[in-house]
C-alpha positions as CSV (number, residue, x, y, z in Angstrom):
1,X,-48.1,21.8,14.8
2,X,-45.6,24.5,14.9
3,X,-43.2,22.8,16.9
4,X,-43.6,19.5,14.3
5,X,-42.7,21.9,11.4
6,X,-40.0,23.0,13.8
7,X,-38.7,19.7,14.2
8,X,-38.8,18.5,10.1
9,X,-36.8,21.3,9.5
10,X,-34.5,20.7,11.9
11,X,-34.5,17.0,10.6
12,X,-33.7,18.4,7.3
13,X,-31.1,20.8,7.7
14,X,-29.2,17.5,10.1
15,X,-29.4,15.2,6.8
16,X,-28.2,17.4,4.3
17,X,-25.6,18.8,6.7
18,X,-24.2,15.0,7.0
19,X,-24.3,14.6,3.2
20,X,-21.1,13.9,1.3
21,X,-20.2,15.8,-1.5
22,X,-18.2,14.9,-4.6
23,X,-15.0,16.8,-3.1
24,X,-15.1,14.1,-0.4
25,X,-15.9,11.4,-2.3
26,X,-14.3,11.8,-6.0
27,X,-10.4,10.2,-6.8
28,X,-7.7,13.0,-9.1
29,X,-10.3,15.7,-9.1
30,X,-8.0,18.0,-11.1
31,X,-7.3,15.1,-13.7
32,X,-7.4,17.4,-16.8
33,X,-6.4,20.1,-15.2
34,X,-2.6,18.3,-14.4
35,X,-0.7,18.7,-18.2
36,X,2.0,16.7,-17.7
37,X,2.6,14.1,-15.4
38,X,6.2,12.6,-15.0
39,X,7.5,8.9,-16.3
40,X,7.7,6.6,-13.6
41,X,8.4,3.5,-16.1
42,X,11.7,3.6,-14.2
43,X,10.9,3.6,-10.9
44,X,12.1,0.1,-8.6
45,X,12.4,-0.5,-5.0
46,X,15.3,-0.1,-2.9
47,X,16.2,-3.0,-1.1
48,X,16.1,-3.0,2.7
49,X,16.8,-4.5,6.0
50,X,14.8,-7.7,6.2
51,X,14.1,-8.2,2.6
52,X,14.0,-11.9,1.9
53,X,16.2,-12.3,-1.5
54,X,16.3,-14.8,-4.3
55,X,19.3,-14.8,-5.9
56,X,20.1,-17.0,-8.8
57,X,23.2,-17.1,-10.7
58,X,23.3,-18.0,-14.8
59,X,26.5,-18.4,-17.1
60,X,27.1,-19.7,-20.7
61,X,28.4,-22.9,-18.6
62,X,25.7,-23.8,-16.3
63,X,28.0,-26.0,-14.3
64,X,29.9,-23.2,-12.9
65,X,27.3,-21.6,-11.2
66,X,26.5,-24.6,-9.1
67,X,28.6,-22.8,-6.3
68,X,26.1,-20.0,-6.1
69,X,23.2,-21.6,-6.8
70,X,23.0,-23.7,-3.5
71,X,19.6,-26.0,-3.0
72,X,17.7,-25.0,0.4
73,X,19.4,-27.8,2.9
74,X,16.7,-27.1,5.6
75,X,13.7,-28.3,4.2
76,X,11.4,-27.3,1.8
77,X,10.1,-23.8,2.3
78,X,6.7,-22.2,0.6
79,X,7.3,-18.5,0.0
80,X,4.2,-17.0,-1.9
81,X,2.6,-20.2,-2.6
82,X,4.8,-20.8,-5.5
83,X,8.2,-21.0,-4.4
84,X,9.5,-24.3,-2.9
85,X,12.8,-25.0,-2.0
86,X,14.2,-21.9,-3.1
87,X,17.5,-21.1,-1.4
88,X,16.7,-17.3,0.1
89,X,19.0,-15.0,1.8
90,X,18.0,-12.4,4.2
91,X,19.4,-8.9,4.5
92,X,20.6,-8.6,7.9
93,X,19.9,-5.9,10.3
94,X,23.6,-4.5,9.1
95,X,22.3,-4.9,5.6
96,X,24.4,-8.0,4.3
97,X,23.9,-11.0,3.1
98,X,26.4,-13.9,3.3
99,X,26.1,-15.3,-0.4
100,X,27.7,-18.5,-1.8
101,X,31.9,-18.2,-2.4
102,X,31.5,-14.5,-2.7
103,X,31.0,-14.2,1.2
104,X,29.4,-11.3,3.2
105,X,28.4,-8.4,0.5
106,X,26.0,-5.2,1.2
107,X,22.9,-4.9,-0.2
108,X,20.7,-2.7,1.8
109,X,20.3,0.4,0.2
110,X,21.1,0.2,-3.4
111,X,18.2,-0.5,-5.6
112,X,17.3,-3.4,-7.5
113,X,19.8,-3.0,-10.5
114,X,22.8,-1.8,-8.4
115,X,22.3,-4.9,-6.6
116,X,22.4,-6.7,-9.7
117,X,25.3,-5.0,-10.8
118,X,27.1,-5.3,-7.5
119,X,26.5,-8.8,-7.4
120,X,27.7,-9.4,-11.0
121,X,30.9,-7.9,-10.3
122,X,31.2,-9.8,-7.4
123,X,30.8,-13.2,-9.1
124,X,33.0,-12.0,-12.2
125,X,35.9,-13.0,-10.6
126,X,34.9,-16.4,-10.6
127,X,32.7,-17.0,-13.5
128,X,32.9,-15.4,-17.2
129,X,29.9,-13.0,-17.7
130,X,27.5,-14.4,-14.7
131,X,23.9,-13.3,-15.5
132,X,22.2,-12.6,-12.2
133,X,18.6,-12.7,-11.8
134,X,17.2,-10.6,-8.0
135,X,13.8,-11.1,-6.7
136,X,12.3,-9.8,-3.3
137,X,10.2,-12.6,-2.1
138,X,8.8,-11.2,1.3
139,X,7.2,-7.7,-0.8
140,X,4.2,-6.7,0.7
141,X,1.9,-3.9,1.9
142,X,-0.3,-3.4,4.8
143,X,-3.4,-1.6,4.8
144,X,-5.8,-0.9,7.9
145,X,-8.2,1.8,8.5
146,X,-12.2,2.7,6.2
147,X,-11.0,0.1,3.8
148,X,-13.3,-3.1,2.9
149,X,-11.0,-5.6,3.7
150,X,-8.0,-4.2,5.6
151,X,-4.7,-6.5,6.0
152,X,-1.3,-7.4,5.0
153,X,-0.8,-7.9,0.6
154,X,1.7,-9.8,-0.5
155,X,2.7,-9.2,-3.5
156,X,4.4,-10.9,-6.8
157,X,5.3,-7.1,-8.5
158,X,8.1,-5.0,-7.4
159,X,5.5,-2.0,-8.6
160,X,2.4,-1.2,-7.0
161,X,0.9,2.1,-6.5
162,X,-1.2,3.3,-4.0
163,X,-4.7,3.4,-5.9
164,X,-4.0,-0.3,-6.9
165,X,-3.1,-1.1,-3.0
166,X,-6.7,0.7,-1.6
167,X,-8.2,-1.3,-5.4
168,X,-6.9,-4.4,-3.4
169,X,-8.1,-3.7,0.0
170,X,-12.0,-3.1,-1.6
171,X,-11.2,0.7,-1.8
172,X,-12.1,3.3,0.6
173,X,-15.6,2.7,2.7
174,X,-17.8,6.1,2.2
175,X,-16.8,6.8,5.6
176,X,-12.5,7.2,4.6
177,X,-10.8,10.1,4.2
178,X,-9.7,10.1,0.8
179,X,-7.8,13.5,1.6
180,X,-5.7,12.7,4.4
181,X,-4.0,9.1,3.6
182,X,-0.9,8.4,6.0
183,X,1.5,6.5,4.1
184,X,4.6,5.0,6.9
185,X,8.1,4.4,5.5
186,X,11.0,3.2,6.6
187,X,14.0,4.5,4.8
188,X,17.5,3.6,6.5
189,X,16.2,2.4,9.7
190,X,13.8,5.6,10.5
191,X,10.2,5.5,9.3
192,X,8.6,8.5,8.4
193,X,5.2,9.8,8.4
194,X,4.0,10.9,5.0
195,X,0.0,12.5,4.3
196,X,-1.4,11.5,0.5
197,X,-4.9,13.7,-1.0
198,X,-5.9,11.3,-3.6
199,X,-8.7,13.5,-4.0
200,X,-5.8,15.4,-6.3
201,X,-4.5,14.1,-9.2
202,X,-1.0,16.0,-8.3
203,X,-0.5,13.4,-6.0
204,X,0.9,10.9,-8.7
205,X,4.1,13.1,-9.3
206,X,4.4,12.3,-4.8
207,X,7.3,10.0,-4.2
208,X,4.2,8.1,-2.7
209,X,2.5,7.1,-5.9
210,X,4.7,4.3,-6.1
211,X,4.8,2.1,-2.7
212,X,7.8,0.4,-1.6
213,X,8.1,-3.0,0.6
214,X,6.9,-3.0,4.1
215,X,4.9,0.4,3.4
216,X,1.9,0.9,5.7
217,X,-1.4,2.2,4.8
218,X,-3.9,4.5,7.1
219,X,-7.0,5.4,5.9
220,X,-8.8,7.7,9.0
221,X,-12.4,8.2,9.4
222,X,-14.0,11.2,8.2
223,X,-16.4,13.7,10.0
224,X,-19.4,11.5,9.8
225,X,-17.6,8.2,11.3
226,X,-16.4,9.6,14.1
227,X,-19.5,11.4,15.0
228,X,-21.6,8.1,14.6
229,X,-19.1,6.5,16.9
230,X,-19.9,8.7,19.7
231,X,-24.0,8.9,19.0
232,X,-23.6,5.4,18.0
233,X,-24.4,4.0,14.3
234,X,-27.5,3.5,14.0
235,X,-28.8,7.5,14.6
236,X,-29.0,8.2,11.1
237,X,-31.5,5.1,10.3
238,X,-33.3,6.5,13.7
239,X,-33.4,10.2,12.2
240,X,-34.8,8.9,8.9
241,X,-37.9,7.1,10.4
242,X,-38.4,10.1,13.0
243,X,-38.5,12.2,9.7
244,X,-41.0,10.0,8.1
245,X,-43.0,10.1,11.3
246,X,-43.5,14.2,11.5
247,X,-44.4,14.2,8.2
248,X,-46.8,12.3,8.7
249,X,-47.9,13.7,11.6
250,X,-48.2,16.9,9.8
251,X,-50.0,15.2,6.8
252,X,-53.0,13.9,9.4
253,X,-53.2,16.6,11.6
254,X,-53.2,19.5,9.0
């Protein structure tokens, strides 16, 4: 009898050992604790290698943009499920594109208004106050990991933040580290390696709040995965009913 009381304890002190608590679990635990948080109405993407571009160019005289505004020649193309027989331009691994009359111009690097402007200028010479209006079609994020439904996200905004990206991936399973997100950019041809606690609500002032195109998302397993994966998953269930068995084995042989 001894050694059942032995073993319930031991039973007990294993489950609540292996119980979460609301410092794992809970998102911006410092919330009202952070007094001012900084304005990130002005935050857009910079535009990269690879980024598929549409580019479409407006006047007081429609008829003069017809140069630039060239119709897709190769077929019809579906880009987002909406898009179809856009003419796109790609930024090439240099960080050009080759656009209508203007020719071979840069774009890689600058963000999403000094394109704009860039491009503006560029047609000026041509046309009398051209309007240009910039989309990146190809925007998306990818997200693998303790997430409920891990993939790539395309996406119709240029501005997503990280809690909407793990809202649209189902969130964190209970077994995610919500302390320890890697977030992987590539900035100028390097990527870089970058550890989010979303745990803290400091983490909106990161330059990670706010994802940019191509961004990859980690979330790792905690304690309590990893140690199911090597006793295999279904210990805990086998613990409970072993638990309900000494005590009831202590119950009918008192």
């Amino acid at each position: 009898m001894n050694k059942l009381k032995k073993l319930l304890l031991l039973l007990v002190v294993i489950s609540v050992a292996s119980c979460a608590s609301r410092k794992d679990l809970a998102y911006m635990q410092n919330a009202d604790s952070v007094k001012e948080l900084e304005s990130f109405y002005s935050f857009e993407p910079t535009l990269k290698v690879d980024d598929l571009l549409s580019i479409i160019v407006s006047a007081e005289t429609p008829e003069v943009t017809i140069p630039f505004n060239l119709p897709q020649i190769q077929g019809n193309y579906q880009i987002g499920n909406n898009q179809n027989g856009i003419k796109t331009y790609l930024i090439d691994a240099e960080g050009f594109i080759d656009f209508p009359v203007v020719g071979s111009i840069q774009l890689a690097g600058l963000s999403r208004t000094k394109a704009v402007e860039k491009l503006e200028e560029a047609v000026a010479i041509y046309i009398i106050n051209p309007s240009i209006n910039l989309r990146i079609l190809n925007y998306k994020v990818s997200i693998i990991g303790e997430v409920a439904k891990p993939g790539n996200y395309p996406l119709q905004s240029e501005r997503i933040t990280l809690i909407e990206a793990l809202s649209m991936a189902g969130d964190l399973t209970i077994y995610g580290r919500r302390d320890n997100i890697l977030v992987i950019r590539e900035v100028d041809g390097k990527r870089s390696f970058n550890r989010v606690d979303i745990t803290s609500a400091d983490f909106i002032n990161s330059p990670y709040y706010y994802l940019t195109q191509n961004d990859q998302i980690v979330v790792e397993p905690n304690k309590a995965r990893m140690n199911a994966s090597a006793v295999g998953p279904n210990i805990p269930i086998f613990i409970s009913a072993l638990s309900i068995l000494v005590s009831l084995s202590i119950i009918l042989f008192r």
